[in-house]
TORLO-662031 format. One record per residue (C-alpha): residue number from 1; residue in one letter; y, x, z. Coordinates in Angstrom, 2 decimals, decimal comma. Layout:
REM residues N
<rec n="NUM" res="a" y="Y" x="X" z="Z"/>
...
***
This chain:
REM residues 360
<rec n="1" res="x" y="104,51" x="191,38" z="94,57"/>
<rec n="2" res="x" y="102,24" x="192,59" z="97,75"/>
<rec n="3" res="x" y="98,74" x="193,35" z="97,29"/>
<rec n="4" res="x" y="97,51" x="190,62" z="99,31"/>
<rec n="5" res="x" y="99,80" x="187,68" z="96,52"/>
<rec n="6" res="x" y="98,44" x="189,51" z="93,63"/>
<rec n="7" res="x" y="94,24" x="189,06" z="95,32"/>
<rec n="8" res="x" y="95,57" x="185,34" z="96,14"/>
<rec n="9" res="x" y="96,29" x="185,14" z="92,56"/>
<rec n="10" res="x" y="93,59" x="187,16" z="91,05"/>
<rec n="11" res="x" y="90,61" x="186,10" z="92,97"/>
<rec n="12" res="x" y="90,68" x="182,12" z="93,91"/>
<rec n="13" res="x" y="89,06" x="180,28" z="96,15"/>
<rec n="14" res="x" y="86,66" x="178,37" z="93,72"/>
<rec n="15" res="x" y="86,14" x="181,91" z="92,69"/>
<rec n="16" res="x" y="85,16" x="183,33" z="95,69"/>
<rec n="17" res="x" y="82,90" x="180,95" z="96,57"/>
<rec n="18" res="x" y="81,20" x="181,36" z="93,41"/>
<rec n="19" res="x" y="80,78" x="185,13" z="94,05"/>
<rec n="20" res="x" y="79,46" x="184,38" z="97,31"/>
<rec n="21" res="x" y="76,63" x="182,05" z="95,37"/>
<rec n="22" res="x" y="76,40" x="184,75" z="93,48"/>
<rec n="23" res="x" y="75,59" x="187,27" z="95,98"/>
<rec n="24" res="x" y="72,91" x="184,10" z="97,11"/>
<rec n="25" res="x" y="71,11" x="183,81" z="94,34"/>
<rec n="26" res="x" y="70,70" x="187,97" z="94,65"/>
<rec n="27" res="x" y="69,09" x="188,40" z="97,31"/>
<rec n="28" res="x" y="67,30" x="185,03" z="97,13"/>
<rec n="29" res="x" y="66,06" x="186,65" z="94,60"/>
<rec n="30" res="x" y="64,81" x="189,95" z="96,43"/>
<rec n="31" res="x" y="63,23" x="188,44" z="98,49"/>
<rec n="32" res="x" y="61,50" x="186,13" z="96,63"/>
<rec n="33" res="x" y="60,14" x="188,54" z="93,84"/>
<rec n="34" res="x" y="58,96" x="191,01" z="96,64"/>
<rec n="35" res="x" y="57,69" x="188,39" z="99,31"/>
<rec n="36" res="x" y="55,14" x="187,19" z="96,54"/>
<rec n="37" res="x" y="54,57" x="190,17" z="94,66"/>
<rec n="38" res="x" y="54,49" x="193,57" z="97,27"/>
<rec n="39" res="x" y="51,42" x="192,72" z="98,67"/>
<rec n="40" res="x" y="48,58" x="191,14" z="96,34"/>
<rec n="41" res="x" y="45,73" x="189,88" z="98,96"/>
<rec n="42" res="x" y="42,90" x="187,95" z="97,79"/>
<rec n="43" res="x" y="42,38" x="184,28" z="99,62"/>
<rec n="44" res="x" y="40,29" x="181,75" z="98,88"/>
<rec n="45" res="x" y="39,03" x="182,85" z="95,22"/>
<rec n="46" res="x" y="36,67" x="180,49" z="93,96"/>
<rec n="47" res="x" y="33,21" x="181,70" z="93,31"/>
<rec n="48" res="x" y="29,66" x="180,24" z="92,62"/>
<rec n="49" res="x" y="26,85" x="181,65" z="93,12"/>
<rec n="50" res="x" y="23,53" x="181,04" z="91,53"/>
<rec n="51" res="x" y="20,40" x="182,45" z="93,08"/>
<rec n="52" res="x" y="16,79" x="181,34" z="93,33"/>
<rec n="53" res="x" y="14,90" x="179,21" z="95,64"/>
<rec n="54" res="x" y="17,10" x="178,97" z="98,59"/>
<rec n="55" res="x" y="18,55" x="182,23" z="98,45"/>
<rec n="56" res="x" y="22,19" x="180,63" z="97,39"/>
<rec n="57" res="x" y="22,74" x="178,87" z="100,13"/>
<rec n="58" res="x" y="22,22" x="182,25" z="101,76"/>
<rec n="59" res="x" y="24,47" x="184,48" z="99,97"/>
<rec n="60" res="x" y="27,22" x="181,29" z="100,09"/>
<rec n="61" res="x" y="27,01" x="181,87" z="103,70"/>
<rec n="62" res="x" y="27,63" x="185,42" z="103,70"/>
<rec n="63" res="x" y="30,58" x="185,35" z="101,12"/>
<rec n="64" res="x" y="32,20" x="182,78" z="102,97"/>
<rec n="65" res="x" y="32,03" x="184,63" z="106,26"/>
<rec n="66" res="x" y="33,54" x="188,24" z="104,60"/>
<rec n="67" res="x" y="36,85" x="188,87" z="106,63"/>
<rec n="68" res="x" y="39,93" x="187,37" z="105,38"/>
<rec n="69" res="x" y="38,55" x="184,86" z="104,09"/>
<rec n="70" res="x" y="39,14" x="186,26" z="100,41"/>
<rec n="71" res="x" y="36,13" x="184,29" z="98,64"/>
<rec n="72" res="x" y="35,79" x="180,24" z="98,52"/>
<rec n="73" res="x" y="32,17" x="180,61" z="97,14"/>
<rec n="74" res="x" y="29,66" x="177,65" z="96,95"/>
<rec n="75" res="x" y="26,04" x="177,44" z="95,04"/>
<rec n="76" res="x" y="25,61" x="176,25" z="92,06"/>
<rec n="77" res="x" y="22,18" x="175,06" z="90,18"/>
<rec n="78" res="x" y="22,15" x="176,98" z="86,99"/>
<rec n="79" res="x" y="24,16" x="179,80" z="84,84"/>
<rec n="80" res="x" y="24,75" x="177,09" z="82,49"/>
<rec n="81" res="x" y="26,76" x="174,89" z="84,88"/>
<rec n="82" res="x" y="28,65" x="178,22" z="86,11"/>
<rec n="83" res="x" y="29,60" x="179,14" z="82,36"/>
<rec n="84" res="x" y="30,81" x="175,58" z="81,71"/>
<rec n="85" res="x" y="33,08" x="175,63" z="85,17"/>
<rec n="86" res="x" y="34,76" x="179,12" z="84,79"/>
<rec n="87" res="x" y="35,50" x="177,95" z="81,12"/>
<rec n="88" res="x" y="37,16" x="175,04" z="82,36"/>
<rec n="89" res="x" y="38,81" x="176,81" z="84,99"/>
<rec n="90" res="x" y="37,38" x="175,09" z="87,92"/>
<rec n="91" res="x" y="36,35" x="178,29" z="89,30"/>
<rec n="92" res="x" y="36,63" x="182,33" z="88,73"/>
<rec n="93" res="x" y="33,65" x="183,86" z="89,04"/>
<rec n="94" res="x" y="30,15" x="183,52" z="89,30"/>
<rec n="95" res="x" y="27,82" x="185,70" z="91,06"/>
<rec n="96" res="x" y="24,12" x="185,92" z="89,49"/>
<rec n="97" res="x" y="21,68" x="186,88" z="91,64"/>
<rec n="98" res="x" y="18,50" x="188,92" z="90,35"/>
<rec n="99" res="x" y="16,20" x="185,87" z="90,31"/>
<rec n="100" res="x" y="13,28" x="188,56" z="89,64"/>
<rec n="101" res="x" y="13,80" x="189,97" z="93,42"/>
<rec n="102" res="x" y="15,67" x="192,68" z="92,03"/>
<rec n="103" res="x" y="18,92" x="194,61" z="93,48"/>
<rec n="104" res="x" y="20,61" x="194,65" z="90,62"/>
<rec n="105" res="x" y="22,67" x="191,25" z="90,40"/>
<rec n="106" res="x" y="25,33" x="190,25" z="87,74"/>
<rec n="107" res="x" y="29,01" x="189,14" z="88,62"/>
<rec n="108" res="x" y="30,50" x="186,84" z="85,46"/>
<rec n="109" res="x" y="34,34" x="186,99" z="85,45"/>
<rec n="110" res="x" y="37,07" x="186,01" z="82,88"/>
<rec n="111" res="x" y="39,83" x="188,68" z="82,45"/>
<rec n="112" res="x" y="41,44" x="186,21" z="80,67"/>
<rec n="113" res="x" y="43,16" x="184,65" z="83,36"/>
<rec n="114" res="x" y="44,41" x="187,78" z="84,81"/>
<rec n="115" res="x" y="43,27" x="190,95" z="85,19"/>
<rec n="116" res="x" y="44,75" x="191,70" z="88,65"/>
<rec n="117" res="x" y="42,20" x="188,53" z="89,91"/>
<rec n="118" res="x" y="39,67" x="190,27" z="88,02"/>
<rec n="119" res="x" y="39,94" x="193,75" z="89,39"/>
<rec n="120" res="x" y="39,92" x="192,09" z="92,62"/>
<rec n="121" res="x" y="36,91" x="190,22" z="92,31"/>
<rec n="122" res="x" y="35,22" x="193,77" z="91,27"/>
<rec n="123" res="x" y="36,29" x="195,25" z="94,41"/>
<rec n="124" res="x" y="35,32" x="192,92" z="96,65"/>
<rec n="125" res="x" y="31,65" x="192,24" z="95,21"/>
<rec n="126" res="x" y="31,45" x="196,24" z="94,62"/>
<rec n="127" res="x" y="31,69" x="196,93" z="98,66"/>
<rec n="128" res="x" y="29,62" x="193,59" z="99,43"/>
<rec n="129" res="x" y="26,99" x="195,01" z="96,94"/>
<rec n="130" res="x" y="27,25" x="198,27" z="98,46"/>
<rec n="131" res="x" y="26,94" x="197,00" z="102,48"/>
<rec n="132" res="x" y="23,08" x="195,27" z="101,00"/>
<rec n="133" res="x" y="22,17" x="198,15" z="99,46"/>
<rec n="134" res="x" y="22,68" x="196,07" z="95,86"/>
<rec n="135" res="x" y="23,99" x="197,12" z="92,69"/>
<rec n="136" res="x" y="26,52" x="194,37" z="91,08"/>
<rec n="137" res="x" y="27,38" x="194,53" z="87,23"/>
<rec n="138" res="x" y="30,25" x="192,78" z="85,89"/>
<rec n="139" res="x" y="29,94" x="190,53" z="82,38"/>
<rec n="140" res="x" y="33,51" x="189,14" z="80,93"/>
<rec n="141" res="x" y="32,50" x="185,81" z="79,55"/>
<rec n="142" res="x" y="36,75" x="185,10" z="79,04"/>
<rec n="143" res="x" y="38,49" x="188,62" z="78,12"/>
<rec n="144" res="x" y="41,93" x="189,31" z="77,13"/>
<rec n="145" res="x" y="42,50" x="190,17" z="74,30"/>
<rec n="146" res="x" y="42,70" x="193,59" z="73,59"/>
<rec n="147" res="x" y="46,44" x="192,78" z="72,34"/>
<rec n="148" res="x" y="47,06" x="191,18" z="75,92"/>
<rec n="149" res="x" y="47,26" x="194,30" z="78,62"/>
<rec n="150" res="x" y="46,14" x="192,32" z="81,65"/>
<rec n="151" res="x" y="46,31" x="188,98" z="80,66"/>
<rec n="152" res="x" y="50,06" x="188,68" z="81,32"/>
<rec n="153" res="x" y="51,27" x="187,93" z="77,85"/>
<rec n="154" res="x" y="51,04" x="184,31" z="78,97"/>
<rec n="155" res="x" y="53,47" x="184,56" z="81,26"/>
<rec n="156" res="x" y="55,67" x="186,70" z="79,32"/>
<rec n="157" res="x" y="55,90" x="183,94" z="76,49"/>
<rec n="158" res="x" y="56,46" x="181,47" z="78,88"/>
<rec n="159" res="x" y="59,25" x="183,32" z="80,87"/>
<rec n="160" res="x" y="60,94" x="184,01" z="77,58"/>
<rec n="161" res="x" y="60,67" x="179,84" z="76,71"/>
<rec n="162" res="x" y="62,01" x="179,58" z="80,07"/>
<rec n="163" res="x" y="65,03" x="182,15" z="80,08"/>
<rec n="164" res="x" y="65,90" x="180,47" z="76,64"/>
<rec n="165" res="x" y="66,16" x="176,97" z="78,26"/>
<rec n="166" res="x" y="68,34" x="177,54" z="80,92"/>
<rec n="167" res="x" y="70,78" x="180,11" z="78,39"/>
<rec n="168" res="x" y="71,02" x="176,94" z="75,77"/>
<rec n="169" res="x" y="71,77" x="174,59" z="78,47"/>
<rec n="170" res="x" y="74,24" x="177,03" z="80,03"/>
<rec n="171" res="x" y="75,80" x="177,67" z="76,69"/>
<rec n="172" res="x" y="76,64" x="173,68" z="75,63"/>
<rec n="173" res="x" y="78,22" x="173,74" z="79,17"/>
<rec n="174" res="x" y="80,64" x="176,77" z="78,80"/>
<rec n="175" res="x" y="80,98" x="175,53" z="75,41"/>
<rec n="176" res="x" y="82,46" x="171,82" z="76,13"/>
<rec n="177" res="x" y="82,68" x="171,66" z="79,54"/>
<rec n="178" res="x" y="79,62" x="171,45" z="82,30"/>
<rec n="179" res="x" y="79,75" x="167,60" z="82,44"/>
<rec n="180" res="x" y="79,46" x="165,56" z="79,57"/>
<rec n="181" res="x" y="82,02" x="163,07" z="79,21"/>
<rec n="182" res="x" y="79,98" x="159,72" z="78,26"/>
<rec n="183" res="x" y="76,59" x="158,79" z="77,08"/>
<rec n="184" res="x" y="77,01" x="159,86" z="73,77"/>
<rec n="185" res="x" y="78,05" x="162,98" z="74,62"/>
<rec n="186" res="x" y="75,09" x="163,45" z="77,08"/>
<rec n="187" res="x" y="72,75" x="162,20" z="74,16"/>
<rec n="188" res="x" y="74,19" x="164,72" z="71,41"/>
<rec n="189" res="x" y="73,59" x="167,81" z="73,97"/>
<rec n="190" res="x" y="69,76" x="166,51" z="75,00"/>
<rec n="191" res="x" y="69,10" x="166,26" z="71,04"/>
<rec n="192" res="x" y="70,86" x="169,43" z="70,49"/>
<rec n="193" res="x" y="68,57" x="170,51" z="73,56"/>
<rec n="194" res="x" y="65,72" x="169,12" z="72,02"/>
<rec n="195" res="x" y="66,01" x="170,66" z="68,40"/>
<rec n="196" res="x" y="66,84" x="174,30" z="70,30"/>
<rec n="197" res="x" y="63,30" x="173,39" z="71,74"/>
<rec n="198" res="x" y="61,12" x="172,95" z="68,71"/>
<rec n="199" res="x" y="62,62" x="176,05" z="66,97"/>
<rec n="200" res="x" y="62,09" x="178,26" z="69,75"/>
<rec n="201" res="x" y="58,58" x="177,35" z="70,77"/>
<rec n="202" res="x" y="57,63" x="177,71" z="67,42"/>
<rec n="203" res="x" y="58,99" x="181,61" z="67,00"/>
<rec n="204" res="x" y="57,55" x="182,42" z="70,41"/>
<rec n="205" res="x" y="54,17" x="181,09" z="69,61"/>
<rec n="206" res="x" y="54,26" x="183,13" z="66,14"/>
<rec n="207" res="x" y="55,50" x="186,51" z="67,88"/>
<rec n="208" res="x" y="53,73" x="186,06" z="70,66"/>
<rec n="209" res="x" y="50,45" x="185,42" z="68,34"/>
<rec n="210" res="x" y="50,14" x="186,10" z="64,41"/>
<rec n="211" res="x" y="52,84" x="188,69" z="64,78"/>
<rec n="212" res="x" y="51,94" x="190,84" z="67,92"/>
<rec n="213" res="x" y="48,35" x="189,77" z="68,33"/>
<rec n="214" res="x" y="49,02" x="189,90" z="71,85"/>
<rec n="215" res="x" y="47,30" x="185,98" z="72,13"/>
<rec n="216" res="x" y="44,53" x="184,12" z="70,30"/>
<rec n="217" res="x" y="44,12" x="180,76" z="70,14"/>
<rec n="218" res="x" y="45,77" x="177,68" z="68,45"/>
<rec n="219" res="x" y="49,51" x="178,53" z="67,38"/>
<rec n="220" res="x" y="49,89" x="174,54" z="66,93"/>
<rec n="221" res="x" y="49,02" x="174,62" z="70,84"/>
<rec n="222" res="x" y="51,22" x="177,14" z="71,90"/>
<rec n="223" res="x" y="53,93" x="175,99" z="69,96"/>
<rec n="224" res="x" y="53,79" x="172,18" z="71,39"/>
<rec n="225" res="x" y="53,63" x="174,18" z="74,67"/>
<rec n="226" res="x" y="56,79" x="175,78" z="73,97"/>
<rec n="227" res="x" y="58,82" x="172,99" z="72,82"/>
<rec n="228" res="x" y="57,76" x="171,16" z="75,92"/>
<rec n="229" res="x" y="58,69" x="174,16" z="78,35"/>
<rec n="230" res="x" y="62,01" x="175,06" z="76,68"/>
<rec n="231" res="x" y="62,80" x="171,10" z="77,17"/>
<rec n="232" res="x" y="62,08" x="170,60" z="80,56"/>
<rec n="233" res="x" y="63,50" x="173,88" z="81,36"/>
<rec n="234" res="x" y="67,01" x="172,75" z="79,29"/>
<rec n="235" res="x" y="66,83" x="169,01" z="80,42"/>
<rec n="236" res="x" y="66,74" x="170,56" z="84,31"/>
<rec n="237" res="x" y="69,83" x="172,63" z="84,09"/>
<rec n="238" res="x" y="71,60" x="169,78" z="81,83"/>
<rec n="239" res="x" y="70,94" x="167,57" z="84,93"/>
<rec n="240" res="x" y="71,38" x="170,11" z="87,97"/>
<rec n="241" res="x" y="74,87" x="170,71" z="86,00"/>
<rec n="242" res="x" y="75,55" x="166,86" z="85,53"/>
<rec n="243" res="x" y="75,75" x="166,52" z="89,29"/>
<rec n="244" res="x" y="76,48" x="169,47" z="90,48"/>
<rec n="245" res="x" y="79,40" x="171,05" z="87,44"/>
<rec n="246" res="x" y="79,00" x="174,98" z="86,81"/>
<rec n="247" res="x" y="77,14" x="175,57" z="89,87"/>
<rec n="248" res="x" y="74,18" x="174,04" z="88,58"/>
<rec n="249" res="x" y="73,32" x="176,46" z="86,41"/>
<rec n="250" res="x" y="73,32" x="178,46" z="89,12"/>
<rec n="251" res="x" y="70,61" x="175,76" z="90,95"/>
<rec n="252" res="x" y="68,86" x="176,10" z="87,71"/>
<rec n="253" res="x" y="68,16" x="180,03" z="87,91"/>
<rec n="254" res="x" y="67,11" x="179,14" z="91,85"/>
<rec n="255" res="x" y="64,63" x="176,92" z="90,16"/>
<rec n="256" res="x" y="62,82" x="178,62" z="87,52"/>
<rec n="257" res="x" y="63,78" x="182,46" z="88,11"/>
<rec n="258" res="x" y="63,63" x="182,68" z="91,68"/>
<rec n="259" res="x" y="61,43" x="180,34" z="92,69"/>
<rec n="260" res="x" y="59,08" x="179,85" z="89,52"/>
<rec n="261" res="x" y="58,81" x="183,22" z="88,35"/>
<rec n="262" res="x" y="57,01" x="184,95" z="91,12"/>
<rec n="263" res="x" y="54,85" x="182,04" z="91,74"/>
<rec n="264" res="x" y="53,65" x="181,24" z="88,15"/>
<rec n="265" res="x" y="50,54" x="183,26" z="88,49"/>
<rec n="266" res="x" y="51,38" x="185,72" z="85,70"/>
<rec n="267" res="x" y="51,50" x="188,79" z="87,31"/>
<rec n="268" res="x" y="49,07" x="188,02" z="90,40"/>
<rec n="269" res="x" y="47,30" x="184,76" z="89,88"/>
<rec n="270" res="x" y="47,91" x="182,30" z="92,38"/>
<rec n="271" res="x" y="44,68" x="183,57" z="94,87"/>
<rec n="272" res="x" y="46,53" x="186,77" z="95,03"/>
<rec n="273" res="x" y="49,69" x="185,32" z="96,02"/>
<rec n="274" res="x" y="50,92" x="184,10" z="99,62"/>
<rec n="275" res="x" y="50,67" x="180,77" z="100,49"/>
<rec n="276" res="x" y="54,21" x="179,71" z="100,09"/>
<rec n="277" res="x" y="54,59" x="180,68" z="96,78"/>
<rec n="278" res="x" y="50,69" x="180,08" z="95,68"/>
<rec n="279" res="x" y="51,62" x="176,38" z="96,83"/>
<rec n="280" res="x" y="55,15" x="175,81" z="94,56"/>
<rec n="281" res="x" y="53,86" x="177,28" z="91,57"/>
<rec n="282" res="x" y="51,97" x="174,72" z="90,16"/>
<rec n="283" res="x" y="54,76" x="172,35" z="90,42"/>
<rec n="284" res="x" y="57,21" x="173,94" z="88,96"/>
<rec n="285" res="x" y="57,30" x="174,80" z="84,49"/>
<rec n="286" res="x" y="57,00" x="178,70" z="84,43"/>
<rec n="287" res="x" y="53,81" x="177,90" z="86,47"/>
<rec n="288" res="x" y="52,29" x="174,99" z="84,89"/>
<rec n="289" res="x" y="53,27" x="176,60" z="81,35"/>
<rec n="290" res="x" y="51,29" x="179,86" z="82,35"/>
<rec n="291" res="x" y="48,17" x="178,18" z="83,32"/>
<rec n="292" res="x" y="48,14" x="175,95" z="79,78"/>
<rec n="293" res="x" y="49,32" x="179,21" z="77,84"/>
<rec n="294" res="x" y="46,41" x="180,89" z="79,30"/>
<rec n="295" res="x" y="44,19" x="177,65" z="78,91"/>
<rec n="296" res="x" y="45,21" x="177,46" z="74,83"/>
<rec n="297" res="x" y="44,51" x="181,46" z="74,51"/>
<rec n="298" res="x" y="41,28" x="181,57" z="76,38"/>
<rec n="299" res="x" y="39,49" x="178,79" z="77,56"/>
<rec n="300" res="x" y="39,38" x="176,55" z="74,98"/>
<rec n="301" res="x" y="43,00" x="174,28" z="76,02"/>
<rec n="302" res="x" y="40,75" x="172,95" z="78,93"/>
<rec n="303" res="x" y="41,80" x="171,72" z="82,27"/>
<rec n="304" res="x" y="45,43" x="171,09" z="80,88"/>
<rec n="305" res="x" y="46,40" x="167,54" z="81,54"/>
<rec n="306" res="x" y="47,47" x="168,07" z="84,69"/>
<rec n="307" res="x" y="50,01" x="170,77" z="84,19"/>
<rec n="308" res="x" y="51,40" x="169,09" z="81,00"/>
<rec n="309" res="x" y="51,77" x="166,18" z="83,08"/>
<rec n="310" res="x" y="53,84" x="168,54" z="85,75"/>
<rec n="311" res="x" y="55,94" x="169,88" z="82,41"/>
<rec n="312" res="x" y="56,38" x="165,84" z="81,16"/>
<rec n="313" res="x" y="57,62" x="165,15" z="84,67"/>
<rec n="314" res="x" y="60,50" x="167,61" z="84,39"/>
<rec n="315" res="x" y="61,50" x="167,00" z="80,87"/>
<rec n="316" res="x" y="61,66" x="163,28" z="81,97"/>
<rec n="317" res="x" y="63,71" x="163,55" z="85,00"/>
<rec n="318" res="x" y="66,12" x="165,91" z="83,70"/>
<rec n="319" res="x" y="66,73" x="163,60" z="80,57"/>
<rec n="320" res="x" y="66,54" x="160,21" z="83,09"/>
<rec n="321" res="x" y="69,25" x="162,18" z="85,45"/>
<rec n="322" res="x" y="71,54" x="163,42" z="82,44"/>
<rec n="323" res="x" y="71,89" x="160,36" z="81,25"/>
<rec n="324" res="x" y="71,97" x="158,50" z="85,10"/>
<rec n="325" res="x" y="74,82" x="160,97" z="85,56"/>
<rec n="326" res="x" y="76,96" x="160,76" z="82,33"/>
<rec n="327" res="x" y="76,79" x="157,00" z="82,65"/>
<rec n="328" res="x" y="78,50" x="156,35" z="86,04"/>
<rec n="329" res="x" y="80,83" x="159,66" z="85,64"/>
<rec n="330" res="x" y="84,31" x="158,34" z="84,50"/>
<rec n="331" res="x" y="86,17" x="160,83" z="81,47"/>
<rec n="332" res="x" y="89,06" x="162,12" z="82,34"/>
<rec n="333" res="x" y="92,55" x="161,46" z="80,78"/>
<rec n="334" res="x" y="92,41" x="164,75" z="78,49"/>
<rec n="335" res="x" y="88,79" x="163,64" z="77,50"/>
<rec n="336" res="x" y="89,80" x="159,98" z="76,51"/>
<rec n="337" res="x" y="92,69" x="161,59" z="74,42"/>
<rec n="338" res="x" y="90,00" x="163,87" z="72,72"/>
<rec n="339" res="x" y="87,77" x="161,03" z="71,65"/>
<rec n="340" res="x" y="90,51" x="158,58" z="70,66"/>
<rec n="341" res="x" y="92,64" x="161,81" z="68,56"/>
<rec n="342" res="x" y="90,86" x="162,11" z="65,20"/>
<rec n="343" res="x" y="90,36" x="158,08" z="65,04"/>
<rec n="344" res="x" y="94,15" x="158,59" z="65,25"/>
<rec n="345" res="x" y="94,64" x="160,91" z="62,94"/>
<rec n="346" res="x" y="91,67" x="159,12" z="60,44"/>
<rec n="347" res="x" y="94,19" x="156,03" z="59,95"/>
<rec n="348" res="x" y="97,76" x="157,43" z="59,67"/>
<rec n="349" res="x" y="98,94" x="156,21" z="62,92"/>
<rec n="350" res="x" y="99,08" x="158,36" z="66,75"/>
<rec n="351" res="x" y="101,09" x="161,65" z="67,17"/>
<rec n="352" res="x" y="103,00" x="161,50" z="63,91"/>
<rec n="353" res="x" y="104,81" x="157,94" z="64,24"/>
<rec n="354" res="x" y="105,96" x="158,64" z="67,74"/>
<rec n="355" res="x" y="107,22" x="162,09" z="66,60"/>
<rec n="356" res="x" y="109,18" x="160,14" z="64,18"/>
<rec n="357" res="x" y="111,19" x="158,06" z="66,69"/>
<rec n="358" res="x" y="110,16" x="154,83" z="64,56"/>
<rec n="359" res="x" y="111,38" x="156,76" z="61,45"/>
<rec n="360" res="x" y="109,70" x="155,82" z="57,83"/>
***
């Protein structure tokens, strides 16, 4: 047999087109990982700034104006009211100003959502400190935990939920076949999906916390989170590989890995990140999981509906489309002989009478 017969028959078209997605997703990849992630540049960080009489609207000004554009800084009435935004996440920092007349002024930051937001927040107010011939000092109100090297265990926890969603999805498909071949069959994989869920957010939330001590907070919390992200995550690829057979799994991984990963905020929170990707992330569960994981660990669970809503929304419309999808799909004849065989077999009758010939 020539060389070029034995390729024909070694490599086939279906599987060179999947190599070819394959190659894709690679450097679809590449260049989404290093587009958002080679070079971190602050924009738009939110910042309040407290100072007396009218000196805030003063400093606001000044902030606002620094080139770049890498502070989105506004005034504020009282520490109090600063204290209770950061913790609810509404904004990142909050810059004190010596209301004794003083040069020494006080930057409040919470490390807790990231350190690489944090450092940058220090640099910037450092120089602008430095150009007024003012000293700033910087007060955590929010810090990691000591357990929680930059405040990226988060997103860590939340890519392993993920990774595990898309692998148990994958794994029914390779398993029994990408489609499901009725309703029932869709339902059995989406509770199988859903059980996979529960167990898995639960270890993650106990490694990730009593275990490792890498995050405080409520393990009840984190593990709802989990069994919400591994869902959504699951009920996705379940759905992309409803429509779309074993090339949805593929879709999947262009979903969450590619696209979700680098824009989740984990390792450069989403001020840090380039617009493109600091504009997806939210919408999309390794983002909206980060910001609650990071929400449960350090700011009290606030400012959370909205991403679990985001999460909800997935889980929903993966479930809605698996189900859309085995409904109108029609089984084929091998299927139809697999569900009808062991009702055969349970009452005597099929394969062995007409081996028989009509025999006793």
């Amino acid at each position: 047999m020539k060389f070029a017969d034995e390729l024909k028959h070694a490599v086939t078209p279906r599987a060179a087109l999947l190599v070819i997605g394959c190659l894709a997703l690679q450097l679809l990849f590449i260049t989404s990982y290093v587009g958002a992630l080679h070079h971190p540049k602050p924009q738009d960080i939110k910042v309040a700034v407290v100072a007396p009489g009218g000196a805030a609207e003063q400093f606001t000004g000044q902030l606002n104006k620094l080139p770049g554009s890498p502070l989105d800084a506004r005034p504020l009435a009282s520490e109090a009211a600063a204290r209770d935004e950061m913790m609810n996440r509404d904004i990142d920092a909050t810059l004190l100003v010596n209301p004794r007349g003083g040069t020494e002024d006080t930057l409040l930051v919470a490390s807790g959502q990231g350190g690489a937001e944090t450092r940058a927040l220090e640099e910037i107010f450092t120089k602008v400190g430095a150009s007024q011939q003012r000293t700033v000092v910087f007060k955590d109100i929010a810090p990691a935990s000591k357990g929680d090297a930059n405040g990226l265990s988060s997103f860590y926890l939340v890519v392993g939920w993920c990774v595990g969603g898309y692998l148990c999805a994958a794994i029914l498909a390779i398993s029994a076949g990408a489609r499901p071949a009725n309703r029932k069959r869709a339902v059995l994989r989406l509770a199988m999906m859903a059980l996979y869920a529960i167990v898995s957010g639960l270890l993650g939330a106990v490694i990730a916390g009593p275990i490792l001590g890498a995050l405080p907070g409520s393990v009840w919390g984190l593990w709802g989170l989990g069994a919400l992200t591994v869902f959504a995550v699951g009920a996705l690829t379940l759905a992309l590989q409803g429509i779309f057979g074993v090339v949805g799994i593929g879709l999947a991984i262009l979903i969450i890995v590619i696209g979700g990963n680098p824009s989740a905020g984990g390792a450069f929170p989403g001020p840090l990140l380039p617009g493109f990707w600091r504009s997806i992330g939210p919408a999309l569960p390794p983002g909206a999981a980060t910001w609650v994981a990071r929400s449960i660990a350090y700011f009290k669970g606030n400012n959370i509906t909205g991403p679990l809503l985001v999460l909800s929304a997935w889980a929903l419309v993966g479930t809605a489309v698996t189900m859309a999808v085995a409904s109108l799909r029609r089984p084929s004849t091998e299927e139809v002989l697999q569900d009808t065989a062991p009702d055969d077999r349970a009452d005597g009758t099929g394969g062995a009478t007409l081996d028989t010939g009509g025999r006793a």
